[in-house]
C-alpha positions, -999 to +999 in steps of 0.1 A: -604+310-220-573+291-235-580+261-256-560+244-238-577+253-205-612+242-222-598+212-229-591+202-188-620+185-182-626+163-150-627+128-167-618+139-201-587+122-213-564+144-230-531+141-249-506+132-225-527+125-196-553+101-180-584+106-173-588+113-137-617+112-113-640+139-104-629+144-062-659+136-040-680+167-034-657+190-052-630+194-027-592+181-047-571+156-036-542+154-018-513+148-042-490+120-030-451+123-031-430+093-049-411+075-018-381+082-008-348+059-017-335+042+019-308+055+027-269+038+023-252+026+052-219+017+055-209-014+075-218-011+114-241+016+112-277+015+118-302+039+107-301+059+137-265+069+123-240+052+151-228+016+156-246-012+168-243-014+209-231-049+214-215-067+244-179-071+239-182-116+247-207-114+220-186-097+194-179-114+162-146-143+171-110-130+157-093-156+136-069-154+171-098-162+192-108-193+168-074-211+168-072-207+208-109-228+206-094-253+182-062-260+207-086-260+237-110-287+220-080-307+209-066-313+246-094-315+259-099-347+233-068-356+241-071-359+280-105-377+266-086-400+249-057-410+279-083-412+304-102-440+283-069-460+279-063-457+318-098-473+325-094-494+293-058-511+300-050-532+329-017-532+346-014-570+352+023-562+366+007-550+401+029-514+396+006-495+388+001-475+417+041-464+408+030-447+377+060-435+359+085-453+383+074-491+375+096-497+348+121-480+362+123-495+396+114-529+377+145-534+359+166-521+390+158-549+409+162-571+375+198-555+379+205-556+414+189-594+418+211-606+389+241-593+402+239-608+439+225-639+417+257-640+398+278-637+427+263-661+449+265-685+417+302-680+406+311-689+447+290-716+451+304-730+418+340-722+427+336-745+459+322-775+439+348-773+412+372-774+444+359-803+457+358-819+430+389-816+421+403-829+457+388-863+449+407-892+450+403-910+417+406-894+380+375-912+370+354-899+400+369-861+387+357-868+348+329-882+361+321-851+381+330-826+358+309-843+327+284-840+349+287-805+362+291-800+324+256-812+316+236-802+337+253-764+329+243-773+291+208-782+303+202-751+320+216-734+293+194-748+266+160-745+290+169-707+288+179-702+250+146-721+242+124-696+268+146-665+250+139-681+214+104-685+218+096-649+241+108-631+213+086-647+188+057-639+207+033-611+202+035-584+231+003-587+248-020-555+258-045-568+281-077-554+281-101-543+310-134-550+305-154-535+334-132-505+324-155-504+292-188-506+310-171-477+329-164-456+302-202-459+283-212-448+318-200-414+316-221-393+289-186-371+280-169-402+268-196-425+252-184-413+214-149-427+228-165-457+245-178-471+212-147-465+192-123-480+220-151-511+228-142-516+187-107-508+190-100-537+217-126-561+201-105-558+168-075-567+191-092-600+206-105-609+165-066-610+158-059-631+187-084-656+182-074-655+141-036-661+150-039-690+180-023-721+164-051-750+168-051-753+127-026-778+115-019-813+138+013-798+141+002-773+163-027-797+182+006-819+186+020-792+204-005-780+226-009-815+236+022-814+248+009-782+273-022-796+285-046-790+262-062-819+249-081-829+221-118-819+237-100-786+251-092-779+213-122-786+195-140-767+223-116-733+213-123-740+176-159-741+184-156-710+208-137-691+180-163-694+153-185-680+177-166-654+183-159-645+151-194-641+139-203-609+140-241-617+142-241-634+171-237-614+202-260-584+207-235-560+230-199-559+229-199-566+268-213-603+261-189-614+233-160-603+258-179-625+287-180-653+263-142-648+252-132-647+290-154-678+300-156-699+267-120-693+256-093-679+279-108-701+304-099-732+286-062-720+285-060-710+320-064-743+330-040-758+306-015-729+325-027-734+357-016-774+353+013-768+335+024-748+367+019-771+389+034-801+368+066-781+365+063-771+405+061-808+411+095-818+398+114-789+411+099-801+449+114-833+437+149-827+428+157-795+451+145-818+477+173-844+469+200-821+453+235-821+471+242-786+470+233-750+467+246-754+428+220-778+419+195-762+439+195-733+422+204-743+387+171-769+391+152-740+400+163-720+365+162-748+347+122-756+363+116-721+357+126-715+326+111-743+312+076-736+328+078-697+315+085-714+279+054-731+286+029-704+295+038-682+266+034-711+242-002-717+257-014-681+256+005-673+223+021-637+242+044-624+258+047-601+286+054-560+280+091-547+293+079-538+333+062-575+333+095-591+315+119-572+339+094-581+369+093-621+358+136-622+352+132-607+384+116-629+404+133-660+385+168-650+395+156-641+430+139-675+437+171-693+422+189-678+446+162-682+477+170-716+466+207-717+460+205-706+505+180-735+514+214-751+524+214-727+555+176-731+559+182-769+557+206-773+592+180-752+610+157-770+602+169-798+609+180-790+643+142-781+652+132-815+637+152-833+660+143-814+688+110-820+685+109-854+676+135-859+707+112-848+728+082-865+714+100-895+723+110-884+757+074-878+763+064-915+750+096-931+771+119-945+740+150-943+747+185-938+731+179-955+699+155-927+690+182-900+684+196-919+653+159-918+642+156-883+650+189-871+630+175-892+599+139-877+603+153-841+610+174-846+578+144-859+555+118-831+568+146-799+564+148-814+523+114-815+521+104-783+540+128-766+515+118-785+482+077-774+498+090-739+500+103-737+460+074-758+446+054-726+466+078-701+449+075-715+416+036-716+415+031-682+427+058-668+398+036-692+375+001-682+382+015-643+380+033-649+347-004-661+337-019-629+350+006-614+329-001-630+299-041-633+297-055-615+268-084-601+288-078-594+323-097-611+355-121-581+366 
């Protein structure tokens, strides 16, 4: 035996080795391999040696693939955003329903009514020049012209001042509320509820911050309007309400109280200022001469009450509601500028009828001198009635147009 064979000895260390247990009941143990290193894939293989089976929709996105997601989100944000400033902004010009055409068709009437206006205007004026020029006396001709003269420079001035103070005036964007509560209805668009409910509140803060009721200059003026001394210290108080941030819980009751507690206070100022103005033009179309006076009053009236209402509400209306108003105004000055026509038959059914009331009653003669003088007072005021009517409704719509929140 080898020395080195002695020396192997179950449990005897030697040199080099460790001392290893005796195997139970003399059989050996089974010798273990070291592990195998796993083996290197390259990319998209899987131990079974092919590529991953995956659905071709659930495939990694191409950078293709990502942008076409990016410009799907964006008009989709987009069409988010137009459909909250449809439900948002109100269209106080009652066009709405034209869409694109409004402003269009708008200041094509603007166009068409002031050129029949003009014409209508330059004959009528023609024919009073005439006759005044076949009076008899010089002094009755300077007398007549001076005063054709004025009242040209009156009507003049009543629209420079309207034009001087529209264009100073801030463009108003009225705002919708119920279209707010609409919006915050519908889950897709609550993100852009709350940013547009800020958006237009930030718009109101501005208003309230810029509405002259500082200085006595400006209470002097507002006097002037309507508004008096209570009305003003009741928009001061109804401002620092409003402007306290802490004071309303929801965005939907500060707007309530801005409606109710402040533009009310100025819609009644307008809505008296309208009819003060209507008052005097019932007045003096009622007793003018001819159709030049007729309708000059009526611009001059009209003008002057316009000047008004954007003075009370501190705005002025967008281009469709400027072209609509300019409309209307020429239009009724020349409804007015024919109640000359309307006047004779009028009259004529006047007298009838009060003929044949007295017929009924047995007066005789005597009562057709009474008639023609009735007949004659009733056509003037039937036709001053009709432009005080005209000139309220083109008031109480130039109101509409100017409110800072709109009238759900």
């Amino acid at each position: 035996m080898k020395p080195e064979d002695d020396d192997f000895r179950i449990g005897v260390p030697g040199v080099g080795r460790a001392a290893v247990a005796p195997p139970p009941n003399g059989f050996a143990l089974p010798v273990r391999e070291a592990p195998e290193a796993p083996p290197e894939l390259r990319p998209g293989e899987t131990e079974l040696g092919r590529p991953p089976q995956v659905p071709a929709d659930l495939a990694e996105l191409s950078a293709a693939d990502l942008a076409a997601l990016k410009l799907l989100d964006e008009e989709q944000a987009a069409r988010d955003v137009a459909e909250a400033e449809l439900l948002l902004a109100s269209d106080p010009t009652g066009l709405g329903w034209l869409g694109w055409f409004g402003s269009p068709l708008a200041f094509a009437f603007l166009l068409g009514i002031t050129g029949v206006f003009g014409v209508f205007l330059f004959n009528q004026t023609a024919q009073l020049i005439q006759v005044l020029n076949g009076l008899p006396e010089p002094w009755m001709r300077y007398v007549g012209f001076a005063g054709l003269g004025l009242f040209g420079a009156c009507v003049l001035y009543s629209f420079l001042r309207f034009a001087f103070i529209y264009v100073r005036m801030r463009e108003n964007r009225q705002l919708r509320v119920k279209g707010i509560k609409e919006l915050s209805n519908r889950t897709r668009l609550r993100w852009l509820a709350a940013a547009k409910s800020a958006e237009a509140r930030r718009q109101i803060e501005t208003y309230l911050q810029t509405y002259p009721i500082e200085t006595e200059k400006d209470r002097r003026a507002l006097a002037t309007l309507g508004l008096t001394d209570e009305a003003v210290t009741r928009l001061k108080v109804v401002r620092a309400e409003l402007l306290d941030h802490n004071k309303f819980a929801s965005t939907e009751q500060w707007f309530a109280r801005f409606r109710d507690g402040f533009q009310s206070v100025i819609d009644a100022a307008a809505e008296g200022r309208t009819k003060y103005w209507a008052s005097r033009i019932w007045v003096v179309t009622a007793v003018a001469p001819n159709a030049v006076i007729d309708s000059g009053a009526t611009l001059f009236y009209t003008f002057s009450m316009l000047s008004d209402l954007c003075q009370l509400y501190n705005l002025r209306a967008g281009r469709t509601g400027t072209a609509v108003l300019m409309g209307r105004t020429f239009f009724n000055a020349y409804l007015a500028g024919q109640g000359t026509e309307w006047e004779k038959l009028a009259e004529e059914q006047y007298d009838q009828l009060f003929h044949e009331a007295m017929n009924v009653v047995g007066v005789g003669v005597s009562s057709n001198v009474v008639g023609k003088v009735l007949g004659k007072v009733g056509a003037k005021v039937t036709t001053g009635y009709l432009n005080r009517v005209l000139l309220v409704r083109l008031g109480r719509y130039a109101a509409r147009l100017l409110r800072p929140v709109a009238k759900d």
